[in-house]
C-alpha positions in Angstrom: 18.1 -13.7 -0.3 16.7 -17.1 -2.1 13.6 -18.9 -0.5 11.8 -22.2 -1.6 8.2 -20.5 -3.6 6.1 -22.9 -1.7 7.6 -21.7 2.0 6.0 -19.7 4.6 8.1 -16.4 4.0 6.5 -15.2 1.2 3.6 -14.3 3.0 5.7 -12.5 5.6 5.4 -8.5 5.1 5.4 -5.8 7.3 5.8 -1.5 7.2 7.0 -1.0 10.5 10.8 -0.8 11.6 12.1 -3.9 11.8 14.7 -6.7 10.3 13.5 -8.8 7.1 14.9 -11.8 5.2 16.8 -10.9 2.6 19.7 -9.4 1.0 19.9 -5.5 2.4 20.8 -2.9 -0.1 23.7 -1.2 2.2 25.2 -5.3 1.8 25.1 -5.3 -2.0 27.5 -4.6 -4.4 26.8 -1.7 -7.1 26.0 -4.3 -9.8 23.4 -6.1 -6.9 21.8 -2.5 -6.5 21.6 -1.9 -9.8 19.7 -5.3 -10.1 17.4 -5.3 -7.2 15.8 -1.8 -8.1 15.6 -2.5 -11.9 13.4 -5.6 -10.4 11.6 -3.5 -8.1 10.9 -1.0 -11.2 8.8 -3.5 -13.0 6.4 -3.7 -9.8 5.2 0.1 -10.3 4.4 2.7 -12.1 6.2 5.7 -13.2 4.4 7.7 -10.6 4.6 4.4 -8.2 8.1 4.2 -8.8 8.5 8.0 -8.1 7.1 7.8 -4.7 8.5 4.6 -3.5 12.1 6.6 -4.3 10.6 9.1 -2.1 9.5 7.5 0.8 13.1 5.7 1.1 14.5 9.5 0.8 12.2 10.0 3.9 14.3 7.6 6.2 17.4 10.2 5.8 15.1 13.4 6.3 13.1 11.5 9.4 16.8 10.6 11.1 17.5 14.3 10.8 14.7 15.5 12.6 14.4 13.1 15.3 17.8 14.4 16.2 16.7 17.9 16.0 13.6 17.3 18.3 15.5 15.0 20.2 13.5 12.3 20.6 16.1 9.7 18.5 15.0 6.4 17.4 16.8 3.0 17.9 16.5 2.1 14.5 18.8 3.2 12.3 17.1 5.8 9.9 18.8 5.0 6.2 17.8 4.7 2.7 20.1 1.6 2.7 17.9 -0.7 5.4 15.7 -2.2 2.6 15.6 -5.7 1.9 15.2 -7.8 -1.4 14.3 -11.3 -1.5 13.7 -13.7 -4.7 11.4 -16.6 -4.0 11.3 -19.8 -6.6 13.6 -19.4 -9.8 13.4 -16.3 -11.0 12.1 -16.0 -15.0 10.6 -19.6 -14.9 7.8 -20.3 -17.1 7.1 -23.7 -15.5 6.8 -22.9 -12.0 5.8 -19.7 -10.2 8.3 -17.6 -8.6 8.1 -13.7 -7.0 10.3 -11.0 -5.2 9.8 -9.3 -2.0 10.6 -5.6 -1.9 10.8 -4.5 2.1 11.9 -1.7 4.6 9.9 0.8 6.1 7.0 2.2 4.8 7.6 0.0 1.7 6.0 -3.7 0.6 6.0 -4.8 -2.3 5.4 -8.7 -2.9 5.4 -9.4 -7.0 4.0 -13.4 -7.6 4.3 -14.6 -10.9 2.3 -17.5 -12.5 2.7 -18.9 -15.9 5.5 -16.9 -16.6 3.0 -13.4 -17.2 0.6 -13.5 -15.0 1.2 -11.2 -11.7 0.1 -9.8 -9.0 2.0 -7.2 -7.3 -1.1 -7.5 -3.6 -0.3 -6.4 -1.5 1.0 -3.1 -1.6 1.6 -0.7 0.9 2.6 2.3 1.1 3.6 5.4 4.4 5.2 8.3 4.7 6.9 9.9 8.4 6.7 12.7 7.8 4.3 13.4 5.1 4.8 16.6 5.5 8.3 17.8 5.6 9.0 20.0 8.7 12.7 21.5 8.4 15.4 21.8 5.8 15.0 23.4 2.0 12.3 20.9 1.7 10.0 22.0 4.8 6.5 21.6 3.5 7.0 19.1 0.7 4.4 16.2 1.1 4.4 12.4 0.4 1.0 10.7 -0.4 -1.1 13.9 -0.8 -3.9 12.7 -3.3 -4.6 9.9 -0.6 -5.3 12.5 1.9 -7.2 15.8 0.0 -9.2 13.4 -2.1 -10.9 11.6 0.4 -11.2 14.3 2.6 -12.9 16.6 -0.3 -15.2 13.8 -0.4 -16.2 13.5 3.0 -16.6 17.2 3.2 -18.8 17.2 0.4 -21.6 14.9 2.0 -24.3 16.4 3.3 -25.8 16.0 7.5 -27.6 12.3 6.8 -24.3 11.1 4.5 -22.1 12.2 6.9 -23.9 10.6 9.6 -23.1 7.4 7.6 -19.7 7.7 6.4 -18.3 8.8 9.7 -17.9 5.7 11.7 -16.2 7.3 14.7 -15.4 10.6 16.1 -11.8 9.2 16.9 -9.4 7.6 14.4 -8.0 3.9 15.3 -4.2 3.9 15.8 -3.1 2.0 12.6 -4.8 0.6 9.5 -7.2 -2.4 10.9 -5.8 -5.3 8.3 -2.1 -4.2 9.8 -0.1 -7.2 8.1 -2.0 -9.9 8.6 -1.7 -12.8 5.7 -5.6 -13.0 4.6 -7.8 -9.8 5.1 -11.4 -10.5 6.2 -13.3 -7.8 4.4 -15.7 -7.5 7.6 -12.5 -6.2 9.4 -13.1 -2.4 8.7 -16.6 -0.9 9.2 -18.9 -0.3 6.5 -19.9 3.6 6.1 -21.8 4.9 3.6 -22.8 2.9 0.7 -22.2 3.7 -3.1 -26.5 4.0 -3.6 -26.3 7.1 -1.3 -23.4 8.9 -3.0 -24.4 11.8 -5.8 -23.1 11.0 -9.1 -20.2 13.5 -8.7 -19.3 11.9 -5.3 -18.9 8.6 -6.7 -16.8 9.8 -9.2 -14.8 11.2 -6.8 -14.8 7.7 -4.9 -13.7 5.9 -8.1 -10.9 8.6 -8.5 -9.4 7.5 -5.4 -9.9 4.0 -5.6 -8.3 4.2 -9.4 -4.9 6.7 -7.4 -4.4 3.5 -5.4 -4.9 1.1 -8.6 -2.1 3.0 -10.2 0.6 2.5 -8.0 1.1 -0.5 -9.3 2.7 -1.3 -13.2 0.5 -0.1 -16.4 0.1 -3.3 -17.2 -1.3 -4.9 -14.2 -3.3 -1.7 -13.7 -4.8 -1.7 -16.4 -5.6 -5.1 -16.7 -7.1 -5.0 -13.0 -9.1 -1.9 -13.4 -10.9 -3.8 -16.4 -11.8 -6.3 -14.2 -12.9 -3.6 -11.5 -14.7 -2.2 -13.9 -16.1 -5.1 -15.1 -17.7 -6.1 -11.7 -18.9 -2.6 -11.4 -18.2 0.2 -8.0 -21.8 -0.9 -6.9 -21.3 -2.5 -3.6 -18.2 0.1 -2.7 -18.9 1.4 0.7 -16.8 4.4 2.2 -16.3 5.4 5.7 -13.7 7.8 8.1 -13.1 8.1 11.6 -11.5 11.1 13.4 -12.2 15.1 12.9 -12.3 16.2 9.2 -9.8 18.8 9.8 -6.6 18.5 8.0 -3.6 17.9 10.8 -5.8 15.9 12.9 -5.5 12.3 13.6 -7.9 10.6 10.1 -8.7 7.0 8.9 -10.6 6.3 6.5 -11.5 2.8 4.2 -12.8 1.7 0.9 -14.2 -1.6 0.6 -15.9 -3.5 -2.3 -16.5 -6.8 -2.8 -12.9 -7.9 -4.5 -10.6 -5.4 -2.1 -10.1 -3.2 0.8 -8.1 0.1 0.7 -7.0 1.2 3.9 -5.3 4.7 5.1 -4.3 5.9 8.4 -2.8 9.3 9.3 -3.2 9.2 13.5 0.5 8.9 14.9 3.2 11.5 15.4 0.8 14.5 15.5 -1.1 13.2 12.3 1.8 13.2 10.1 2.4 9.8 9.6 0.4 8.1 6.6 0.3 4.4 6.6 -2.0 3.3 3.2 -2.8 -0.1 1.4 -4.4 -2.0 -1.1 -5.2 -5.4 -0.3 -7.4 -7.8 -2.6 -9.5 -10.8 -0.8 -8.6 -13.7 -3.5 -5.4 -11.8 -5.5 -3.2 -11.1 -2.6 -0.2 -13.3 -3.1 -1.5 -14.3 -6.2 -3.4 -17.1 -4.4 -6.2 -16.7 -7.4 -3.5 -17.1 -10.0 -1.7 -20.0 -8.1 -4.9 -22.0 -7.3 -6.0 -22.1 -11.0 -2.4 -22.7 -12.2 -2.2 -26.2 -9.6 -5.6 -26.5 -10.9 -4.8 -26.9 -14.6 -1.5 -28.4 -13.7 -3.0 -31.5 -12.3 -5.6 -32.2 -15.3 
């Protein structure tokens, strides 16, 4: 569950279904469980924390309804398949080290530089189903805000701002920047521009864009949303793709000049969120690590 910092695996992350490096949870003992998700706690949140918890729940309830509707998966559908890894020597001051938080519908990659300075980029989080669909908790949703907020936006342009914001009448499959290590910010479409949103819609924008924000820990919330708010909302553009009815397959993406949010909710009848916040320089903590080898060799 130990890997060199300066190795290649740290930048390996994914959402989908699949093994990881690591040490998985069902392989720990009680005291390494106990560990691993007082580490992960420090990555989110109260309300971050909340839904990761939630979204692991959702492996059980998923499991139980592909074997009602018959259609069972290969994969093994447990709250236990996630993965922790450590990367450098954890707590040093000297050098930067970082933890990996992994399984499905969960990434979490914490980098830490100088012994304070962190960034927890990028961080994704889905839900199957987001909408619960049997049991005593049929109805219950994961990742609402993601969805109503953007969509009360978008139905609250008018004819020429839709014609803008609506990139495309069909919704792509996945979130564009899937897992790829460096996002290119020219990889999702533009849409409508900040200059052509009412004051209220902006606010609305910034609402959203402040949900996704607050996944993350007080701390490095706070301190990024002063630099957010520093370099000003601006140059934030909005666009969606696919009907703007609710249970219909529905993209859409905010991008600025320092990140990209991303949301997708097009597979298993448009119950399926996939959502992320990815920042061009502070992903990995590449911005903290290139000024720390910076100052390092003065």
């Amino acid at each position: 569950a130990s890997f060199e910092f300066a190795g290649h695996e740290r930048y390996e992350w994914a959402y989908t279904p699949i093994d990881r490096n690591g040490l998985l949870v069902s392989d720990m003992s009680n005291e390494q469980r106990d560990a691993a998700f007082v580490l992960m706690e420090t990555g989110y949140s109260e309300r971050g924390l909340a839904t990761a918890h939630r979204i692991i729940e959702l492996e059980t309830i998923l499991g139980e309804w592909e074997g009602i509707s018959k259609n069972v998966s290969q994969w093994e559908r447990s709250p236990e398949r996630y993965w922790f890894s450590v990367f450098g020597v954890p707590g040093s001051v000297e050098e930067p080290w970082g933890f990996r938080v992994g399984g499905h519908h969960i990434a979490l990659s914490a980098n830490i530089v100088n012994g304070e300075e962190v960034s927890i980029l990028p961080l994704f989080f889905g839900a199957n189903p987001a909408v619960i669909q049997h049991g005593e908790r049929k109805g219950e949703r994961t990742l609402p805000e993601e969805e109503d907020w953007a969509r009360s936006l978008l139905m609250s342009l008018d004819g020429d701002q839709a014609k803008l914001a609506v990139v495309d009448p069909v919704a792509p499959a996945d979130i564009l920047s899937t897992n790829i290590r460096s996002v290119d910010p020219n990889i999702v479409p533009s849409g409508i521009g900040f200059d052509f949103l009412s004051d209220s819609q902006r606010t609305q924008l910034v609402q959203i864009v402040r949900h996704y924000v607050t996944r993350s820990a007080d701390d490095l919330a706070s301190n990024y949303w002063k630099e957010l708010e520093a370099s000003g909302f601006d140059n934030t553009t909005f666009a969606w793709a696919g009907p703007s009815e609710a249970g219909q397959g529905h993209y859409y993406a905010i991008r600025h000049p320092r990140f990209l949010i991303e949301y997708d909710n097009t597979q298993n009848g448009a119950n399926h969120i996939h959502s992320v916040l990815r920042d061009f320089t502070h992903d990995f903590g590449e911005d903290l690590l290139a000024a720390h080898y910076k100052s390092s060799h003065q």
